[in-house]
N, C-alpha and C positions, 0 to 999 in steps of 0.2 A: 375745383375752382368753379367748372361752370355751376354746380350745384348752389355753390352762394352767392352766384348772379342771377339766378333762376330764384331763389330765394327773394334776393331782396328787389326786381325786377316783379314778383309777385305782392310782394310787399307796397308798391309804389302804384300798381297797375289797378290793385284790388284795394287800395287804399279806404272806398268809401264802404264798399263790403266790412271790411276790418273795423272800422272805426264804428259801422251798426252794428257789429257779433261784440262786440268790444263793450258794449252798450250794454246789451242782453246778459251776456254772460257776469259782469258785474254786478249788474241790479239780482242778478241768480245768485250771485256767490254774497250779496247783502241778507239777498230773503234766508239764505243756510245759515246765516250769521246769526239773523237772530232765532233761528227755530232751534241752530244750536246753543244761545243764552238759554231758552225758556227749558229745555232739557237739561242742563246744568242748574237749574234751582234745588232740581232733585236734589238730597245729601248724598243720597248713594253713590248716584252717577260722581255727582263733584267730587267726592270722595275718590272711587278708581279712577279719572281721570288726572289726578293728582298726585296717586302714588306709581303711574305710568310717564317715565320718561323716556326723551327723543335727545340726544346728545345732549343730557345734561339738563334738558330744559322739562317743567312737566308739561304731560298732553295738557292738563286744563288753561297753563300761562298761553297757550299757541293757538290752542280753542277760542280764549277772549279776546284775542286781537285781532281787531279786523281787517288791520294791513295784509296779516297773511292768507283770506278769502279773494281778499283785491288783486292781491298776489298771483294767487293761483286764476282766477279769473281772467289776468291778462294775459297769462302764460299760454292757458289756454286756446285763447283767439289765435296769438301767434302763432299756435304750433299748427294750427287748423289751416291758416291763412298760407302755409305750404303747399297746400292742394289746393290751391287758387285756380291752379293749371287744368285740376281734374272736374268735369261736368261731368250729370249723368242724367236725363230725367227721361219719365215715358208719352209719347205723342197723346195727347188729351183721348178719352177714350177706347185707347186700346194698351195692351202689354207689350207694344211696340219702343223700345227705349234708343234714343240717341245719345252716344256719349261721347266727349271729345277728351282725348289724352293725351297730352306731351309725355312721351317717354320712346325711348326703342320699340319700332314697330313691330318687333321680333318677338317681343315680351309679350304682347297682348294674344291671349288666347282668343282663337278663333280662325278664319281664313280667309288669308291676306290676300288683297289685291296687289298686282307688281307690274308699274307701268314698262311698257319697254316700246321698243321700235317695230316698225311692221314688217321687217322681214324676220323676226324673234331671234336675230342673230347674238351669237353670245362670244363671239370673237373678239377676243379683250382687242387683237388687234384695230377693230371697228368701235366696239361696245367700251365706254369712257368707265371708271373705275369710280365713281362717287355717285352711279344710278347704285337706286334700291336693288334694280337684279344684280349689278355688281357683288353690291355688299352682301346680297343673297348666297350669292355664289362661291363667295370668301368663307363664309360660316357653314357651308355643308361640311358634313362630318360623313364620311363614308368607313366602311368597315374594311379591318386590316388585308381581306384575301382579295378586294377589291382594285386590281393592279390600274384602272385607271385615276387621274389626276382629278380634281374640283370640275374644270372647266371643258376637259371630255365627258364627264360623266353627266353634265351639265348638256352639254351638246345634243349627245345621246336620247338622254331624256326627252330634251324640246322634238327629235328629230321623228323620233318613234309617236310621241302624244301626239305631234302633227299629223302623222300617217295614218291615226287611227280614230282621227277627230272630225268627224263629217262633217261637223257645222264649219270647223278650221277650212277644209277645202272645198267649200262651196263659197268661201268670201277670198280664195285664193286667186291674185290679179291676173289675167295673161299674160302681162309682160314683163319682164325680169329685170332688175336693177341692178347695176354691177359697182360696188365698191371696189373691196380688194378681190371678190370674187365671185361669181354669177350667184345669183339668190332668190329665194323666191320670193313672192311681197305679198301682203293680205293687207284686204281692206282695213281702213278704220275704226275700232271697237272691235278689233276680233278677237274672243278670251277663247284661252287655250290653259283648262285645269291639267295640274298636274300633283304630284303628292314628292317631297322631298323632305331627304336628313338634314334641318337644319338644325343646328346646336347639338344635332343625336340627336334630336326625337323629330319622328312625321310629322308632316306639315302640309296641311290643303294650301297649294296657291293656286292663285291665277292671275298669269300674265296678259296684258292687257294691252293692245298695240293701240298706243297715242301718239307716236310719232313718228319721222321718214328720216332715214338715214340719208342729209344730203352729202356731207364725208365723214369719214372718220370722227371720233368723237364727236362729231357735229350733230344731231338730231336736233330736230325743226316741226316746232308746232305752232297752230294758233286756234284761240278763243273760237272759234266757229267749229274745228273740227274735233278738239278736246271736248266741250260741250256735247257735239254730238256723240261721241264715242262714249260718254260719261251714261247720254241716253239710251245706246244703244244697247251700254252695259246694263240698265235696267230688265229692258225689253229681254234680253237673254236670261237672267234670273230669276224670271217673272215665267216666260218657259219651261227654263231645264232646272231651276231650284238652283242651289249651290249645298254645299257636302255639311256644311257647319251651319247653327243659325245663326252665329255671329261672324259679321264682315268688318274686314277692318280695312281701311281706305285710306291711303294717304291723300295729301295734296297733291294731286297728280299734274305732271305737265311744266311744270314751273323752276324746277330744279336742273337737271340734264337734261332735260327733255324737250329746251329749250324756246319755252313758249313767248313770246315777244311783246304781246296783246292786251293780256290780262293780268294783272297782280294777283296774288295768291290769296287773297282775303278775298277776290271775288270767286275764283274757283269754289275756295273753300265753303261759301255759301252757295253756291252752286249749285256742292253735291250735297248738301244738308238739306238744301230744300228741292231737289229733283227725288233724294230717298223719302221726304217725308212723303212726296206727292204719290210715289209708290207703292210705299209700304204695306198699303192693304192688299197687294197685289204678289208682294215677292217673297212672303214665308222665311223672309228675315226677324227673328226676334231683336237683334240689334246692329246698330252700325256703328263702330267707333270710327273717330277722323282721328286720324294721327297726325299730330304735329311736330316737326324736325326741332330740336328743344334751340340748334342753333337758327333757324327762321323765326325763332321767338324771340333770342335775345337780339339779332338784328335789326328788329321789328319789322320783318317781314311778313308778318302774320300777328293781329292784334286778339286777342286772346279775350278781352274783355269782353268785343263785339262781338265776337263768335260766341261768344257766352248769350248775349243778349238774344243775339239770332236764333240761336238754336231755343234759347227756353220761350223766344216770340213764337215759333213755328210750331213751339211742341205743344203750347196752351190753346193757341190758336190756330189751328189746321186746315187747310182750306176744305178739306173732308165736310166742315162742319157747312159749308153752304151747297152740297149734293142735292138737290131735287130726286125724290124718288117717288 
């Protein structure tokens, strides 16, 4: 169901897109029209085309009709106009590409970014069930001899990469935050790589602290400190590289993560144009922005715009007015 609200929500959205490929592709399937007349003057041709039928009908009666060019022309647009959703273009330039895709962020190849809380706790008791690292942690798939459960072995993981993550314990706070149970707490932007079975197969992530656990379920952001974190995610990529060239970023902050401040259409410009500003800097070949397919039918996230933003920024790069 949501596929054919997504459908016709693209249909509606991309409206004036559709009705100029709708344009083209017609006057296309007109110019085949007639280039296929002047091939059929031939005998020969008109001849085999004539003794080839299509249920019943010959190729040549289906050839000279021009309804079914017009036909297939609109079909066309429509079936196109399903990926309304999908962007992809490269920052004027360079072989740097930005792409924006509605679909499970889980699907896109490459390695994810996963916002979480700053004390990286993963105790469902604390940690709410509809964040990304939730959902993360639902789809690990661990191997049969492996006697721990999702959310120990989950644990485990964060507790060990923290221990062995310099940059992690140098933005480690002094003082301790106590929910359900003493914890420790890290600065702002502090990504912490780790690799997991998600679906059965590896997977480069990195969790990314956007915001404070002020209770249970509750995590609490805003606009001043998710921005920052977003920058300071740069600044560390730009560093230490990341494992994959391609990064995939959600709209961070605005979901569970409780941002109060900002609507997610400015986040989401945010980071499209904090990456482009980067780009020559972090050895990213690409950055996909994911979007939650249901913030789209919401209209929590305008899809068009971010179209337009992105292909503004990618033609036009501020790159282009560097003094050198």
């Amino acid at each position: 169901m949501n596929k054919l609200r997504i459908f016709l929500k693209n249909f509606t959205a991309g409206r004036k897109a559709l009705f100029k490929r709708m344009g083209i592709l017609l006057g296309s399937a007109l110019a085949v029209f007639e280039v296929v007349q002047v091939l059929l003057q031939d005998d020969s041709i008109a001849q085999l085309c004539g003794n080839i039928g299509i249920f019943g009908i010959s190729l040549k009666s289906i050839l000279t009709n021009v309804f079914v060019y017009l036909a297939i022309g609109a079909v066309v647009a429509l079936i196109r106009q399903g990926s309304f959703a999908h962007y992809c273009m490269n920052i004027a330039g360079t072989d740097v590409k930005i792409e924006i895709s509605m679909a499970d962020i889980f699907s896109n190849k490459g390695e994810i970014v996963v916002p979480c809380n700053t004390t990286f706790s993963v105790n469902k008791r604390i940690v709410g069930d509809k964040s990304i690292q939730s959902q993360m942690t639902a789809r690990l798939k661990l191997s049969k001899d492996n006697p721990l459960d999702k959310d120990e072995y989950f644990e485990r993981q964060v507790k060990s990469a923290l221990a062995s993550c310099r940059q992690c314990m140098e933005r480690r706070l002094p003082e301790q935050r106590v929910l359900i149970e003493a914890t420790d707490e890290f600065s702002y932007g502090t990504m912490l790589p780790l690799n997991l079975p998600i679906d059965g197969k590896p997977r480069n992530v990195i969790l990314l602290a956007v915001a404070k656990m002020v209770e249970p379920h509750k995590p609490k952001t805003d606009g001043a400190h998710l921005m920052a974190s977003i920058d300071d995610m740069w600044n560390q990529i730009a560093e230490n590289r990341t494992r994959e060239q391609t990064l995939i970023v959600p709209i961070m902050g605005t979901g569970s993560a409780g941002l109060t401040d900002k609507p997610q259409q400015t986040v989401a410009r945010y980071i499209l144009r904090t990456f482009a500003d980067n780009a020559h800097r972090l050895g990213i070949k690409k950055l996909i922005l994911s979007v939650y397919p249901q913030d789209y039918l919401e209209n929590k996230v305008n899809l068009e715009e971010l179209r337009s933003y992105a292909d503004y920024i990618c033609r036009f790069p501020d790159s282009d007015f560097d003094i050198k």
